[in-house]
N, C-alpha and C positions, 0 to 999 in steps of 0.2 A: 584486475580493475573491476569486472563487472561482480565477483566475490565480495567488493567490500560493496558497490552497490546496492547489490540486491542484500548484502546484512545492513545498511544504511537503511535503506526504504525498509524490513524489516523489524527492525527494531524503532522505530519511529511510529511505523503502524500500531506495533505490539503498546510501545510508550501512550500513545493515545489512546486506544484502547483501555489501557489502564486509568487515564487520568476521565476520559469518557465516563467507565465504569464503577469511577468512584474511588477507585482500588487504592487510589497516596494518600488515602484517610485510615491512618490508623485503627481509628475509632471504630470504623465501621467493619475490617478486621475483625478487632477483638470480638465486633457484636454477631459473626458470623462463627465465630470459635465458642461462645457463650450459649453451646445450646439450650440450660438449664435457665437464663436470666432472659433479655433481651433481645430475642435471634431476630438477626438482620440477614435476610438471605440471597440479598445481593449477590454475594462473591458466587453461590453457588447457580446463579444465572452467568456470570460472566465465565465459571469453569464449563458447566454447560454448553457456551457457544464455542470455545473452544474446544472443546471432546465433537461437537459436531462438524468444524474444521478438519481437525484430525483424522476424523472418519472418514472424510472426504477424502484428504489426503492418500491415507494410506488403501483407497482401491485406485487413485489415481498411481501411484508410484510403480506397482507391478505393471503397467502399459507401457512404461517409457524405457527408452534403450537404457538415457544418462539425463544425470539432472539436467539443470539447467544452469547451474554456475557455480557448475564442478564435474570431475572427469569420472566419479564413478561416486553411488551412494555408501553414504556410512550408516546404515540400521544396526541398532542395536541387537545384542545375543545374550542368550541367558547367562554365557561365561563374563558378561558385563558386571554379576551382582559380585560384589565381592566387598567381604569388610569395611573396607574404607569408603566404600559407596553407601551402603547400609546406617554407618555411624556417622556417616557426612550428613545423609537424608534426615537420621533422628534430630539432631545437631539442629538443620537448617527449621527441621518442624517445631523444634523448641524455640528458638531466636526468633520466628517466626509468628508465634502464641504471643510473650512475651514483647516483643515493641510491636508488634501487631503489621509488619512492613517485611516483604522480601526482596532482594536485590530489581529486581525492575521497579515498582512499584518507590524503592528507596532512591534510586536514582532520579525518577521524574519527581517524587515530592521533592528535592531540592532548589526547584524551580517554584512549587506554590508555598512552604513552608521548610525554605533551607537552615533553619536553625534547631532544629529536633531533626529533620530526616539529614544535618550534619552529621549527628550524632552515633545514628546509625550508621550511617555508610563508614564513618571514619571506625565503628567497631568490625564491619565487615570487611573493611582492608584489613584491619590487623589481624582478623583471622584468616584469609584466603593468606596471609604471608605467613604465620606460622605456620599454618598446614605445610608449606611449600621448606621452611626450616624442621620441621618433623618429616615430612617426605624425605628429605635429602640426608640426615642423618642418621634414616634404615638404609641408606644406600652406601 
């Protein structure tokens, strides 16, 4: 119970944050990807506030026994990188370029402009399910 809480407040926070920062406008996106035309460089004040989050985080995390809402941490390891993670990343940084929206960012613009960031998310199902139909077919 307090696992889906604290992912509930969470992702709400995260959700506003994005819609705060501008972040469900495609447009502004692409104009942060667009170094050579019209740089907008929003996005890279909003990755900023979160790498300085982050940093926080992670001198807080070696103090604490156990998280907070869960029984032990899960940090990553360098045996994390692997293939499919690699070609995931390129993957998501291409679809990314292109509609100019990544899964958070596609999720809340469905609430200010649910007819284009439909469009997206319904192509982002279909690939988090194929993945899941190629995953299971090397197995």
């Amino acid at each position: 119970m307090r696992t889906g809480i604290v992912s509930l407040a969470s992702g709400t926070l995260f959700g506003a944050g994005l819609a705060l920062g501008g972040m469900t406008d495609p447009a502004r996106v692409r104009g942060f990807l667009d170094i050579f035309g019209d740089w907008d460089p929003t996005l890279a004040f909003v990755m900023g506030g979160a790498v300085i989050v982050m940093a926080a985080a992670w001198r807080v995390v070696p103090r604490m026994a156990v998280p907070l809402a869960a029984e032990q941490f899960h940090l990553p390891s360098r045996s994390d990188l692997t293939p499919q993670l690699i070609g995931g990343a390129a993957l998501f940084g291409i679809g990314w370029g292109i509609a100019g929206l990544c899964p958070g960012p596609g999720i809340a613009a469905l609430v200010i402009e649910p007819g284009a960031a439909a469009i997206f998310v319904l192509a982002m199902l279909a690939g988090m399910t194929g993945v899941r139909f190629v995953e299971g077919a090397k197995s």
